[in-house]
C-alpha angles and dihedrals in degrees: 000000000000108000117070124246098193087058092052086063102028087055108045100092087197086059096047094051091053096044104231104162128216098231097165156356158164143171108310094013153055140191135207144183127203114195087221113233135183086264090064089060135099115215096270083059097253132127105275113247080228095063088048104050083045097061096040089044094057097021074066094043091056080048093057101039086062089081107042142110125270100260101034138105127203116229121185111253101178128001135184119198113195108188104206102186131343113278119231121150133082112293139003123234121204127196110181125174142172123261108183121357123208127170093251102017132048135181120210138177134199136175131213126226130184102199097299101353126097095233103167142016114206138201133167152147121245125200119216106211136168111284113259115243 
């Protein structure tokens, strides 16, 4: 591994200001943890769609940034979001793995959960470039 996955959330000032926590990772995937707040909700109290499809979509991002080049960053280059319920609770919980690496390309998956349900059900493609400078 030699791109630091600490450093792709340390360093993410949107993901900072919404909390999300690295809790855990290893080669191929990565895990998180939001402590949910009035600021994560949409107006029916629910979690907003937009706070899910951003952790899984980074949580992703970490996963695949385990397997990259030095040098190199990961950006998102398709993304689904299937929400699979509406999320109300404390916290969320990500899981998001690889599912086939490439040099250029990499798939990647992710799920959702607020507290014990099962919320969103994530896929994407992630693109490894050259870091910017």
């Amino acid at each position: 591994m030699t791109v630091s996955v600490e450093e792709v959330f340390d360093k993410a000032p949107f993901i900072q200001l919404l909390g999300y926590v690295l809790e855990d990772w290893g080669e191929g995937w990565v895990e998180t943890s939001l402590r949910l707040a009035p600021k994560h909700l949409q107006q029916h109290g629910y979690v907003h769609a937009g706070v899910l499809t951003t952790m899984a979509d980074h949580t992703s991002g970490g996963a695949a940034s385990t397997l990259i080049p030095e040098g190199h960053s990961i950006l998102t280059a398709q993304l689904t979001m299937h929400l699979l319920r509406p999320a109300r609770g404390e916290a969320l919980r990500c899981r998001a793995e690889v599912v086939k690496p490439g040099r250029t390309l990499i798939v990647t998956e992710a799920d959702v959960y607020c507290d014990d349900d099962h919320v969103g059900r994530f896929l994407a493609t992630m693109a490894s470039i050259p870091r910017p400078l």
